[in-house]
DOFI-567468 format. One record per residue (C-alpha): residue number from 1; residue in three letters; x, y, z. Coordinates in steps of 0.02 Angstrom, whole numbers, plus 50000, padded with zeros to 5 digits. Last residue first. Example, Ala and Ser with C-alpha at 12.3 -4.5 7.8 and 13.67 -1.06 7.14 Angstrom:
BEGIN
<site><pos>2</pos><code>SER</code><x>50684</x><y>49947</y><z>50357</z></site>
<site><pos>1</pos><code>ALA</code><x>50615</x><y>49775</y><z>50390</z></site>
//
This chain:
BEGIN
<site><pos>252</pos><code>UNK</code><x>50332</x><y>52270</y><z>50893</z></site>
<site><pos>251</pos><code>UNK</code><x>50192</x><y>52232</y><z>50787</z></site>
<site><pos>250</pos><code>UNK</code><x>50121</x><y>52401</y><z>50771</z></site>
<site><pos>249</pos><code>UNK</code><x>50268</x><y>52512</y><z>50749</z></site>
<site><pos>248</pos><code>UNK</code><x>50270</x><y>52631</y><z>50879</z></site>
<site><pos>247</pos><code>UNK</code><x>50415</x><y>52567</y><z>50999</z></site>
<site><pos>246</pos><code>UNK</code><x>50512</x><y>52560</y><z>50828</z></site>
<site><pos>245</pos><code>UNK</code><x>50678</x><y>52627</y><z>50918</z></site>
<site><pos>244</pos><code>UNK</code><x>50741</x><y>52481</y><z>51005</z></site>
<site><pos>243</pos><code>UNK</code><x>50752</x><y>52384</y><z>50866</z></site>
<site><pos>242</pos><code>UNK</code><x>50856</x><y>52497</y><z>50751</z></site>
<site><pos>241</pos><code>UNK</code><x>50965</x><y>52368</y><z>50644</z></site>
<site><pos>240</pos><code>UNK</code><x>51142</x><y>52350</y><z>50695</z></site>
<site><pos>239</pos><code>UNK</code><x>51283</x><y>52441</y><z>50703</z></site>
<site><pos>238</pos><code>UNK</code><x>51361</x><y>52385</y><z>50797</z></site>
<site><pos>237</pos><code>UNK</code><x>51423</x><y>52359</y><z>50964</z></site>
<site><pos>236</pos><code>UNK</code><x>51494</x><y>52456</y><z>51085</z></site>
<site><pos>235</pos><code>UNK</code><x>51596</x><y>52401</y><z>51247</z></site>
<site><pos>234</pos><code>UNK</code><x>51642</x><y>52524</y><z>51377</z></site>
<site><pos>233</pos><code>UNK</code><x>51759</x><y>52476</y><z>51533</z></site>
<site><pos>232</pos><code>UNK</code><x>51757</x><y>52567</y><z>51700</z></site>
<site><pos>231</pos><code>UNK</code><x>51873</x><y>52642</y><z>51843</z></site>
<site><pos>230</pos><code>UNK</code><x>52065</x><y>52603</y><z>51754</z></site>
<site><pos>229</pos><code>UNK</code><x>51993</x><y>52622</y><z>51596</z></site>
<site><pos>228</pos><code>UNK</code><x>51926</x><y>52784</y><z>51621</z></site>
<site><pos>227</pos><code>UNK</code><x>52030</x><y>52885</y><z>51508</z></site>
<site><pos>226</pos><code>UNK</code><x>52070</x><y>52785</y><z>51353</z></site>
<site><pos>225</pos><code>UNK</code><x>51869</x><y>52715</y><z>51350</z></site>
<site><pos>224</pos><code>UNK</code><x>51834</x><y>52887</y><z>51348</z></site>
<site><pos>223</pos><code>UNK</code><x>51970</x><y>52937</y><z>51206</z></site>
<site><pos>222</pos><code>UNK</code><x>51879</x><y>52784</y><z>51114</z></site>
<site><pos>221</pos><code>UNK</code><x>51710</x><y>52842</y><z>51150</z></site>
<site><pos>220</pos><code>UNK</code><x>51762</x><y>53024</y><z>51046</z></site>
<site><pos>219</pos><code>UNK</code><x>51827</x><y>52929</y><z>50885</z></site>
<site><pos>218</pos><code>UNK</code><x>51680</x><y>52809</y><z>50892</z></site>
<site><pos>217</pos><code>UNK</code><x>51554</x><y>52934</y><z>50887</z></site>
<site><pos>216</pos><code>UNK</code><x>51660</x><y>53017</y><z>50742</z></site>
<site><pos>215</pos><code>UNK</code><x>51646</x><y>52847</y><z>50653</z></site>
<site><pos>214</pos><code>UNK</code><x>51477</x><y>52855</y><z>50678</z></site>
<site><pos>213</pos><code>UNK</code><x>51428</x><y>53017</y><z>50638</z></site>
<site><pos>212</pos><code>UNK</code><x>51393</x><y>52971</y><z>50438</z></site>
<site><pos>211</pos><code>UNK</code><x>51288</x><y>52849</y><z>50497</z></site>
<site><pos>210</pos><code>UNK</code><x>51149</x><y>52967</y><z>50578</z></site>
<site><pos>209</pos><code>UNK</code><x>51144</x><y>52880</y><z>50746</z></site>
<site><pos>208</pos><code>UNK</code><x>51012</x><y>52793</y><z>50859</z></site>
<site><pos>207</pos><code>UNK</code><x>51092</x><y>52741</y><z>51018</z></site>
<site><pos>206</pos><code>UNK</code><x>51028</x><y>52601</y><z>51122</z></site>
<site><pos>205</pos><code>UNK</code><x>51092</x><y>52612</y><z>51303</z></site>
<site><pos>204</pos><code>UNK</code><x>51178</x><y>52520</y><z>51456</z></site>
<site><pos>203</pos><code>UNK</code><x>51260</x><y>52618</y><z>51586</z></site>
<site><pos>202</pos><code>UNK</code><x>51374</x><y>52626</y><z>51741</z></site>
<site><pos>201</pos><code>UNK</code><x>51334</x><y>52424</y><z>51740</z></site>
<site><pos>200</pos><code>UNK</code><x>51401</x><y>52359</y><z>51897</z></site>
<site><pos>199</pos><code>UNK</code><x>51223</x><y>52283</y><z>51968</z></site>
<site><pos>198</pos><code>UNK</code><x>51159</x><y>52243</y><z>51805</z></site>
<site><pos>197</pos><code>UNK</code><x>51078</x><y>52339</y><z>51680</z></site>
<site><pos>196</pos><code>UNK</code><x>50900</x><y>52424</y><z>51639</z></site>
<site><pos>195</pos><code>UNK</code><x>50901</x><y>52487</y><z>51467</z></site>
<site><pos>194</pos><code>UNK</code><x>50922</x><y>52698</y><z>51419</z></site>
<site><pos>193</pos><code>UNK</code><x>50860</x><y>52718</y><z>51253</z></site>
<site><pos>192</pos><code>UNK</code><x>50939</x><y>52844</y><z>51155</z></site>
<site><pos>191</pos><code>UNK</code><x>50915</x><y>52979</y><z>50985</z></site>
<site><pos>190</pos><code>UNK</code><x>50979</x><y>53081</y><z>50860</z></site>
<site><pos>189</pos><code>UNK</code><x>51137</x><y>53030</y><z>50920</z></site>
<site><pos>188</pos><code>UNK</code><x>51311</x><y>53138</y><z>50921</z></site>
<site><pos>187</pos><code>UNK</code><x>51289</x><y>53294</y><z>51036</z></site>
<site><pos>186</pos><code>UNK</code><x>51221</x><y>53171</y><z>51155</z></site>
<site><pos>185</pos><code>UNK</code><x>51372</x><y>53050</y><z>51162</z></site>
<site><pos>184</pos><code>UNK</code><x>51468</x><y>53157</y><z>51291</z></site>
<site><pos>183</pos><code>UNK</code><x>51335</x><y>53206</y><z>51395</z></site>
<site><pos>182</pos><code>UNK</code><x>51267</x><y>53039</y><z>51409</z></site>
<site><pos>181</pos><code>UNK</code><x>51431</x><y>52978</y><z>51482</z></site>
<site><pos>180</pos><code>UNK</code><x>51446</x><y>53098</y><z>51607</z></site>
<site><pos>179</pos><code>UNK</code><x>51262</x><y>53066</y><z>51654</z></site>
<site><pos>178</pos><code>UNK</code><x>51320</x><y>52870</y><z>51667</z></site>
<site><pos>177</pos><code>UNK</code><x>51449</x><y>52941</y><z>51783</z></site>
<site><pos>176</pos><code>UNK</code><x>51362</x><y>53038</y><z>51897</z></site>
<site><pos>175</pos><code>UNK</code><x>51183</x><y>52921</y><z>51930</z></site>
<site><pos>174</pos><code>UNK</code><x>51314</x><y>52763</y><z>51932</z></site>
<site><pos>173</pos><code>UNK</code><x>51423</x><y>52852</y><z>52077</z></site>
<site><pos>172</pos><code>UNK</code><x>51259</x><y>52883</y><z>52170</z></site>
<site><pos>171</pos><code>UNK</code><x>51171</x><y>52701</y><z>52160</z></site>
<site><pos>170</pos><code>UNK</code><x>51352</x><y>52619</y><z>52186</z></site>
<site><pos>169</pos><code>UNK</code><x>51368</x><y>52725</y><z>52344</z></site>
<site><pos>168</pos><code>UNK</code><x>51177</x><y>52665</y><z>52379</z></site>
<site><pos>167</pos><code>UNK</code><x>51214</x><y>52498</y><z>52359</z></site>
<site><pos>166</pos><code>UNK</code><x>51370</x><y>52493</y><z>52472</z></site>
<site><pos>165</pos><code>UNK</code><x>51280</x><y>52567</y><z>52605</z></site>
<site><pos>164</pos><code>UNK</code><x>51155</x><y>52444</y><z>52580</z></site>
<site><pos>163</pos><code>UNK</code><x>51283</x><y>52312</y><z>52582</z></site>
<site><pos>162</pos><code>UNK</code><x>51381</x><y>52361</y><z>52733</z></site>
<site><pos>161</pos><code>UNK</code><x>51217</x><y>52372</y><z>52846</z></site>
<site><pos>160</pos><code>UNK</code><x>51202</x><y>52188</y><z>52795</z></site>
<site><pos>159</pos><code>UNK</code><x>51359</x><y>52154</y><z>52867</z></site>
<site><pos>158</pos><code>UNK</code><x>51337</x><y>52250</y><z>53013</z></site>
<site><pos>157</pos><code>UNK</code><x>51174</x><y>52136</y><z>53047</z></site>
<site><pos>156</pos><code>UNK</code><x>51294</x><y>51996</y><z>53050</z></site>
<site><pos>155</pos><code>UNK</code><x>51273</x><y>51806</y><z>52974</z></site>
<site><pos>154</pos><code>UNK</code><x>51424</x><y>51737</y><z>52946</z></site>
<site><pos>153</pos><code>UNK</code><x>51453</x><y>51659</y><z>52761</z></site>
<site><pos>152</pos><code>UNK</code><x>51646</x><y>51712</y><z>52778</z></site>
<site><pos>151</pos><code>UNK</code><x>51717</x><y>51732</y><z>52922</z></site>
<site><pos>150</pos><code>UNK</code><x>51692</x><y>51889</y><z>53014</z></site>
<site><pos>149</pos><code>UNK</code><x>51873</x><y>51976</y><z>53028</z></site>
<site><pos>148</pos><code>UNK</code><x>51845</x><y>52118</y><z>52898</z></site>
<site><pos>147</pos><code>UNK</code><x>51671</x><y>52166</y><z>52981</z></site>
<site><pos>146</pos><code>UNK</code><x>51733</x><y>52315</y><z>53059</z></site>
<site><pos>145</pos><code>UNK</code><x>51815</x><y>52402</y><z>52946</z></site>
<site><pos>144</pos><code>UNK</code><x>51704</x><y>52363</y><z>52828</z></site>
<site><pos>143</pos><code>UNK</code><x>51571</x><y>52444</y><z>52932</z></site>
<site><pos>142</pos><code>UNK</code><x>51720</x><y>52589</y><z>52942</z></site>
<site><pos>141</pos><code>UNK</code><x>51745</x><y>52614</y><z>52759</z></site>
<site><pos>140</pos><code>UNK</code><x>51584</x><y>52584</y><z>52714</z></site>
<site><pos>139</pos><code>UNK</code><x>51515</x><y>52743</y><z>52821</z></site>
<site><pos>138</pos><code>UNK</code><x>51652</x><y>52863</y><z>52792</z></site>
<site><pos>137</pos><code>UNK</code><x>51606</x><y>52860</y><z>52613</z></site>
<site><pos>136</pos><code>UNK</code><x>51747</x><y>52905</y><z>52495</z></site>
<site><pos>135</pos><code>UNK</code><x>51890</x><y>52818</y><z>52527</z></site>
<site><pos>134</pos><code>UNK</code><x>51791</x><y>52638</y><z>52547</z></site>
<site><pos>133</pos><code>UNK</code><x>51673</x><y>52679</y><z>52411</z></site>
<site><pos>132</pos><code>UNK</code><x>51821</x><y>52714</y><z>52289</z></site>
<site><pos>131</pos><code>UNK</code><x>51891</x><y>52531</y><z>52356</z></site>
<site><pos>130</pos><code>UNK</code><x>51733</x><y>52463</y><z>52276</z></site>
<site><pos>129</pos><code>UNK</code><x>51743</x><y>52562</y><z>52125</z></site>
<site><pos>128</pos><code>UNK</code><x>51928</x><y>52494</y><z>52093</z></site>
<site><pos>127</pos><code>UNK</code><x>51868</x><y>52310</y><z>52142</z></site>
<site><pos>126</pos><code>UNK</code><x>51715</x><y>52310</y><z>52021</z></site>
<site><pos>125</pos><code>UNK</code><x>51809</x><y>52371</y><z>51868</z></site>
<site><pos>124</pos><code>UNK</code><x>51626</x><y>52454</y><z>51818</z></site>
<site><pos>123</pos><code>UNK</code><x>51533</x><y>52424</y><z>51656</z></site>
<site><pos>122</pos><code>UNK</code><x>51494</x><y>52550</y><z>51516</z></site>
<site><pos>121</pos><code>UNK</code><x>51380</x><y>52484</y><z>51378</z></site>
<site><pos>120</pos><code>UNK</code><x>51341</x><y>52549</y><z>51233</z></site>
<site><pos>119</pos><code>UNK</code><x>51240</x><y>52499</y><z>51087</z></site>
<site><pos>118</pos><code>UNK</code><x>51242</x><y>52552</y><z>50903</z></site>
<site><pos>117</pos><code>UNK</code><x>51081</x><y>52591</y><z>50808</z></site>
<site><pos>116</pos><code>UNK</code><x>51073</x><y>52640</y><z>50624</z></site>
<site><pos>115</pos><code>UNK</code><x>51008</x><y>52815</y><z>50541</z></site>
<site><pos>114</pos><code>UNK</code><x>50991</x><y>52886</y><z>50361</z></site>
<site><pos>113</pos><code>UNK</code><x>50817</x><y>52839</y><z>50362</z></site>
<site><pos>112</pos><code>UNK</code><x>50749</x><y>52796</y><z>50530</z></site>
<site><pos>111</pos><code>UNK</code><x>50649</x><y>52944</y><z>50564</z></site>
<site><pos>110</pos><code>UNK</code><x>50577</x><y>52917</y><z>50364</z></site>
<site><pos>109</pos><code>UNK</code><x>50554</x><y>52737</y><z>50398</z></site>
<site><pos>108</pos><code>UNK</code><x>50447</x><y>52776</y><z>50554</z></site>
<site><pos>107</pos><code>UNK</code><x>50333</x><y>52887</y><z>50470</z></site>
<site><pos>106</pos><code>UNK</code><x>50290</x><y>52770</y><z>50332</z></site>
<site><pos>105</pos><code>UNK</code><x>50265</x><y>52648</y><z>50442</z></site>
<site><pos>104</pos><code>UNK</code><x>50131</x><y>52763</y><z>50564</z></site>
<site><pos>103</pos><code>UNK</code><x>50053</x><y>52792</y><z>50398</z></site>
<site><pos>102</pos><code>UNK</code><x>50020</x><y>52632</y><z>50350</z></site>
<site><pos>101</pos><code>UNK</code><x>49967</x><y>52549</y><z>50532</z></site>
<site><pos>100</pos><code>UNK</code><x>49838</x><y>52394</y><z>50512</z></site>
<site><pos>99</pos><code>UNK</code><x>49899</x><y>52402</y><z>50301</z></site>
<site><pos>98</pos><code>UNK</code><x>50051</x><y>52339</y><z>50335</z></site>
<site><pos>97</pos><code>UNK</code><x>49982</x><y>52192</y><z>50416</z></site>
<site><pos>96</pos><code>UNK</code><x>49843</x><y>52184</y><z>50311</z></site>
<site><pos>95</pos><code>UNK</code><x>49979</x><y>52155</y><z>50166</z></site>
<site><pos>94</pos><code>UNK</code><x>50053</x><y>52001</y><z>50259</z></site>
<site><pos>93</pos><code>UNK</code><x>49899</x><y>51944</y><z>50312</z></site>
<site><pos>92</pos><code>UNK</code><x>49865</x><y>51913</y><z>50108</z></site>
<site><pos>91</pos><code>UNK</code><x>50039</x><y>51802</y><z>50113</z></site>
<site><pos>90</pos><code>UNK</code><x>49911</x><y>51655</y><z>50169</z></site>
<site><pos>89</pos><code>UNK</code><x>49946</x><y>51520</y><z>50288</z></site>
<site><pos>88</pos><code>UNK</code><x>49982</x><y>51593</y><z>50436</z></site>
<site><pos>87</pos><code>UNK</code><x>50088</x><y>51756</y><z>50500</z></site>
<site><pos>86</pos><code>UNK</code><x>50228</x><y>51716</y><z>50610</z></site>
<site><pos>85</pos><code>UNK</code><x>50316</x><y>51829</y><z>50741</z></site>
<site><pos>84</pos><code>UNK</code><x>50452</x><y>51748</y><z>50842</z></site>
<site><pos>83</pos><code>UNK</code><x>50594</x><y>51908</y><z>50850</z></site>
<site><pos>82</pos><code>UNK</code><x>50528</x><y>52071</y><z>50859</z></site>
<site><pos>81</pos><code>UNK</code><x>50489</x><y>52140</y><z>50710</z></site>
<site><pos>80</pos><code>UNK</code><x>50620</x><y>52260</y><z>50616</z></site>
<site><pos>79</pos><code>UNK</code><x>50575</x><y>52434</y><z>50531</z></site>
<site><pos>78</pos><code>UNK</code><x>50720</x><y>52445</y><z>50422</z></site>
<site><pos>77</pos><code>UNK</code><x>50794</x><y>52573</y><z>50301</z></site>
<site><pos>76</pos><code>UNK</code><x>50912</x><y>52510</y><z>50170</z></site>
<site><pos>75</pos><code>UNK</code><x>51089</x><y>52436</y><z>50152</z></site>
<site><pos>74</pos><code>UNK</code><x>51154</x><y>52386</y><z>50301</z></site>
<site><pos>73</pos><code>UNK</code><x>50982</x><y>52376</y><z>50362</z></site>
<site><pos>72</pos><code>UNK</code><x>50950</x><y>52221</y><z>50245</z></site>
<site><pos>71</pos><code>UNK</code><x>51137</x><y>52114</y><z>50343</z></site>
<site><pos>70</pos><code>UNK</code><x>51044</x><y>52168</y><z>50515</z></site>
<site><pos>69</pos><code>UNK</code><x>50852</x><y>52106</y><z>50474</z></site>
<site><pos>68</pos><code>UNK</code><x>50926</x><y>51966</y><z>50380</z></site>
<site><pos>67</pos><code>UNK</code><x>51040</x><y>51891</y><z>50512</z></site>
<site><pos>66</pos><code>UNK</code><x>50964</x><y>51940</y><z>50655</z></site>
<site><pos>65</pos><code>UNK</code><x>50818</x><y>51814</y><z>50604</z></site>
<site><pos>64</pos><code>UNK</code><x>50931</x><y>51691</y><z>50573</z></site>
<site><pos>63</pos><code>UNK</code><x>51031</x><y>51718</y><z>50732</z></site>
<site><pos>62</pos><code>UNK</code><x>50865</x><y>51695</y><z>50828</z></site>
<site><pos>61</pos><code>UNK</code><x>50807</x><y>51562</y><z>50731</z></site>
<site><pos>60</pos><code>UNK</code><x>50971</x><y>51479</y><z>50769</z></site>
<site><pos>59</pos><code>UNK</code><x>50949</x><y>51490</y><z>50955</z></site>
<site><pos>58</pos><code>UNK</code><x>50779</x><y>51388</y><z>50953</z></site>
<site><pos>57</pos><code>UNK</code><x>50631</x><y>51489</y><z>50987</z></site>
<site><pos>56</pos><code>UNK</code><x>50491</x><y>51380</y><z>50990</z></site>
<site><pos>55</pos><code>UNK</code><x>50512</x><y>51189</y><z>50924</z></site>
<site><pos>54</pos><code>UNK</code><x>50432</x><y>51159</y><z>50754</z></site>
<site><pos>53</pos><code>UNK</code><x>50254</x><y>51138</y><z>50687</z></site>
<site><pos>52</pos><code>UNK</code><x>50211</x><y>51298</y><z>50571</z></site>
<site><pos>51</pos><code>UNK</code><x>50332</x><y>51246</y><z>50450</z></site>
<site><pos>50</pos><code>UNK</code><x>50414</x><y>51422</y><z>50368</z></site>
<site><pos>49</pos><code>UNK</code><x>50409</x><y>51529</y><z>50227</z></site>
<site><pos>48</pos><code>UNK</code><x>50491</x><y>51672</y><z>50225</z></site>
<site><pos>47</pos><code>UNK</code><x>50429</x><y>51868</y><z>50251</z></site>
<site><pos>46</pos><code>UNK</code><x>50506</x><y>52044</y><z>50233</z></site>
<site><pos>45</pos><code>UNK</code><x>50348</x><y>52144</y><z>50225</z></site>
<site><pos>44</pos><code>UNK</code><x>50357</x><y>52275</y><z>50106</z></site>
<site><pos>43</pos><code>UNK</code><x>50296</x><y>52490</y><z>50094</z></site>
<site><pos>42</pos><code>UNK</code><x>50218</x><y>52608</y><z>49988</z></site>
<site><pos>41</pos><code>UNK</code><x>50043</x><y>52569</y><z>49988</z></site>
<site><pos>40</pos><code>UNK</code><x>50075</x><y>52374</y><z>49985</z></site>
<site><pos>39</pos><code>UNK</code><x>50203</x><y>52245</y><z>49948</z></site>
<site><pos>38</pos><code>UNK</code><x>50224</x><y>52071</y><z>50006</z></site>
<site><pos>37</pos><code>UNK</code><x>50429</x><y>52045</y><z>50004</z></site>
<site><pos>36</pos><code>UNK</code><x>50516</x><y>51864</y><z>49983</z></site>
<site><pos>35</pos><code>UNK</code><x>50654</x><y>51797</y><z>50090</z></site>
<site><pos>34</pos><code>UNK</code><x>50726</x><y>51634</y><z>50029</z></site>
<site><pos>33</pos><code>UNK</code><x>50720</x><y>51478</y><z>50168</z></site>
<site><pos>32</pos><code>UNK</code><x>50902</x><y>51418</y><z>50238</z></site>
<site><pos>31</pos><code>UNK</code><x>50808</x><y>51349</y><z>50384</z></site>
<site><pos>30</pos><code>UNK</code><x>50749</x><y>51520</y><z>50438</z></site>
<site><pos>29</pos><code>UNK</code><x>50803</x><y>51664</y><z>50323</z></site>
<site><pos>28</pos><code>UNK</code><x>50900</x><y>51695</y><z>50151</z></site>
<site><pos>27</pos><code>UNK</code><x>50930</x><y>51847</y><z>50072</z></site>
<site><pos>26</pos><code>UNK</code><x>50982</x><y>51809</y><z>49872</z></site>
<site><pos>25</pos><code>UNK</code><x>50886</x><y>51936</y><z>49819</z></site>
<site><pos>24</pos><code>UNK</code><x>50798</x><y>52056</y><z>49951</z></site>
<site><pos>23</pos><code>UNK</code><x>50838</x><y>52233</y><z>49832</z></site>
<site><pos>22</pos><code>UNK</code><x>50697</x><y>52357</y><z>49931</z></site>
<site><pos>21</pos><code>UNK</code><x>50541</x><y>52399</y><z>49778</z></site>
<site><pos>20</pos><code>UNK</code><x>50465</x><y>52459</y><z>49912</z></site>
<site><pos>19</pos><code>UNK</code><x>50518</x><y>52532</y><z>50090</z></site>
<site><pos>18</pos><code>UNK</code><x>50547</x><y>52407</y><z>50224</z></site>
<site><pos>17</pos><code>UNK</code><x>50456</x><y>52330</y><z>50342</z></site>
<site><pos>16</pos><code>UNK</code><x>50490</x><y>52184</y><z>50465</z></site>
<site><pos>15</pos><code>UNK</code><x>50548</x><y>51981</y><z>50488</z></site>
<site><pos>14</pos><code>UNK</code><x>50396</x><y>51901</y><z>50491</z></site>
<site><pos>13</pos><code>UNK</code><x>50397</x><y>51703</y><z>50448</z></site>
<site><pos>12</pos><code>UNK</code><x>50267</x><y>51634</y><z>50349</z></site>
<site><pos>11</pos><code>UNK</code><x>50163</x><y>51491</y><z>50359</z></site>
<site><pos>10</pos><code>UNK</code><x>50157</x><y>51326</y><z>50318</z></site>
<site><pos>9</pos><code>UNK</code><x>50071</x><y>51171</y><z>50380</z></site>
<site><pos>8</pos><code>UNK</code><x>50166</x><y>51008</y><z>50291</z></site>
<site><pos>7</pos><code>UNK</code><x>50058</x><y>50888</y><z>50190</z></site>
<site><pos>6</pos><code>UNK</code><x>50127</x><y>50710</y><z>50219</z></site>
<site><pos>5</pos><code>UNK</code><x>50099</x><y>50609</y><z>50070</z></site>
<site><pos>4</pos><code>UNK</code><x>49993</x><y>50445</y><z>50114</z></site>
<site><pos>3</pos><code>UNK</code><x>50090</x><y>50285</y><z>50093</z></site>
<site><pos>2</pos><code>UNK</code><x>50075</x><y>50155</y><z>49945</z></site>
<site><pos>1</pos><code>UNK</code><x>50000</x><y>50000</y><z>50000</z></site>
//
């Protein structure tokens, strides 16, 4: 007995918004699949087909997904999805997509045009801020003082004392240094997200910059990064496409 073809469920992957007419050939997506564009009023979804029944989020998705939204804003304006968003079945959502918010698109490509978003992030040599606290603040430097001889893993009310006080002189220091950052970057970016970050971040933000800036950006964090080194280290990355600036867009 001859056995029954298998009949896949498709849909298609969402990847963002472009102007169009935008270049896609030879993009390639999730599994390897070609991107295609659905076009309407003035603007096209970046979309690939993909098998509706498959394991959620897997890592290479991700880096697929990064892949074409990052390698298409390298050479055109982006409006990119978040990550995980699939249409089904029919390329017609596609076009209502882009047809829920038209005008709001159209607006965001033109803030966007011209523009790409790097990320900073300024983290603290823990051990030189720590002994700042201790020659700063009166108060950590004597319940540290104090507390040097408990053993470790003992339970002491100074010792707790010690770590507030040590989270509020981390709370202050961070408020004046990540401001001292900002100011120097401002005069640079059209535009920046501040993100939450982790208990020795000085900073962590999205900044949207005209590209022809960037390499003067850089220029003026690398003197930074020169001149702080000892206190705090900066990393920046990109650029890469603008997701933390399409707070707007409909789908993101």
């Amino acid at each position: 007995m001859a056995e029954a073809a298998v009949i896949e469920d498709t849909g298609f992957y969402f990847y963002g918004v472009v102007a169009a007419g935008t270049d896609v050939a030879g993009l390639q997506g999730l599994d390897d699949v070609e991107v295609m564009t659905v076009e309407h009023a003035g603007l096209a979804a970046l979309v690939s087909v993909v098998r509706l029944q498959r394991p959620p989020g897997r890592a290479a998705e991700l880096v697929a997904h990064a892949r074409v939204v990052d390698a298409l804003s390298a050479q055109a304006t982006v409006v990119p999805a978040q990550f995980g968003l699939v249409l089904d079945h029919d390329l017609l959502e596609a076009a209502r997509v882009l047809d829920d918010d038209t005008h709001a698109l159209h607006d965001l490509l033109r803030r966007l045009d011209g523009k790409a978003q790097l990320n900073l992030r300024a983290t603290y040599e823990p051990e030189q801020v720590l002994a700042e606290l201790v020659r700063q603040d009166p108060q950590v430097a004597e319940l540290r003082r104090r507390t040097a001889r408990l053993a470790p893993g003992t339970p002491h009310p100074e010792l707790v004392e010690l770590g507030q006080a040590v989270s509020r002189g981390l709370t202050r220091k961070r408020l004046e240094d990540s401001q001292s950052v900002l100011d120097l970057v401002a005069p640079h970016v059209a535009e920046h997200v501040v993100r939450a970050g982790g208990e020795y971040d000085v900073l962590d933000v999205a900044l949207l910059v005209e590209r022809d800036r960037i390499p003067r950006l850089e220029d003026e964090l690398e003197a930074l990064a020169e001149a702080v080194h000892e206190r705090f280290r900066l990393r920046l990355v990109g650029p890469v496409a603008p997701y933390d600036f399409v707070g707007s867009a409909p789908w993101a």
